[in-house]
N, C-alpha and C positions, 0 to 999 in steps of 0.2 A: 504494500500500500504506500503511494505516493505521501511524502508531507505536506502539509498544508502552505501555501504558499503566503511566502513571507517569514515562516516561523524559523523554520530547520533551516533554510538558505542564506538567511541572514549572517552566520558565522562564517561562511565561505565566499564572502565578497572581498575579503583581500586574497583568499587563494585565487580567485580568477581574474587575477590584473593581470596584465604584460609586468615581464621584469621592468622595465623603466621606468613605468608606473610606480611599482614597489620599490626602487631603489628614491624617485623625488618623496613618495610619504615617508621613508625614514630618514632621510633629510629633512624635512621637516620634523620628523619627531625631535633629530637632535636639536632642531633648537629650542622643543620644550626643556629638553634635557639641559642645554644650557645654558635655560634663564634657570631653572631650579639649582643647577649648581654654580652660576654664577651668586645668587641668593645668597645662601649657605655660603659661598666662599668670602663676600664681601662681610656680612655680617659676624662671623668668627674673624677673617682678618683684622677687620679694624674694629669690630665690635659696636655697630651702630646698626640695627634692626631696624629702626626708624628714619629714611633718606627718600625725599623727593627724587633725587638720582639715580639713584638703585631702583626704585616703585618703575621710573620712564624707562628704564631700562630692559630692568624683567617684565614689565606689563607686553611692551615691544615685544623683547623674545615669544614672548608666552604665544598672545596671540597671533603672530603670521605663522608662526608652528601649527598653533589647534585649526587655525584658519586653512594654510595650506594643505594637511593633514585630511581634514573634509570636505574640500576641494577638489582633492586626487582622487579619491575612494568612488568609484563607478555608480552609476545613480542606479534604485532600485530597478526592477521591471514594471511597465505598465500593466497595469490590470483594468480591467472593463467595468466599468463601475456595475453594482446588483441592481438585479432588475432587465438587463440589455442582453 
């Protein structure tokens, strides 16, 4: 028996990218990864958690990461709306 769609398929929308594809979303991931450890590394080195600098900075990273990231990833399939 078939899964319903949308349910079970939804986990394998990144296995069905093109390598290229998969190689820009984890490019972008890294730059989630390196505002989060930019974060951390600013705040232990100099020890100031609280910086307008820091906030423009990692906010930037963060978001063209998450942004790019959901960008890449292949848009769902259409389905026919009920009813039709």
């Amino acid at each position: 028996m078939a899964p319903a769609s949308g349910t079970a398929s939804e986990p394998t929308r990144y296995r069905e990218m093109p390598l290229p594809r998969k190689v820009t979303f984890w490019g972008f991931a890294s730059l989630v990864v390196a505002a989060i450890a930019f974060y951390v590394w600013w705040g232990t080195f100099y020890g100031v958690w609280i910086d307008n600098g820091v906030y423009a900075v990692f906010i930037t990273l963060l978001l063209f990461g998450l942004a790019g990231m959901w960008l890449v990833l292949p848009n769902p399939p259409v389905t026919a709306p009920p009813g039709t």
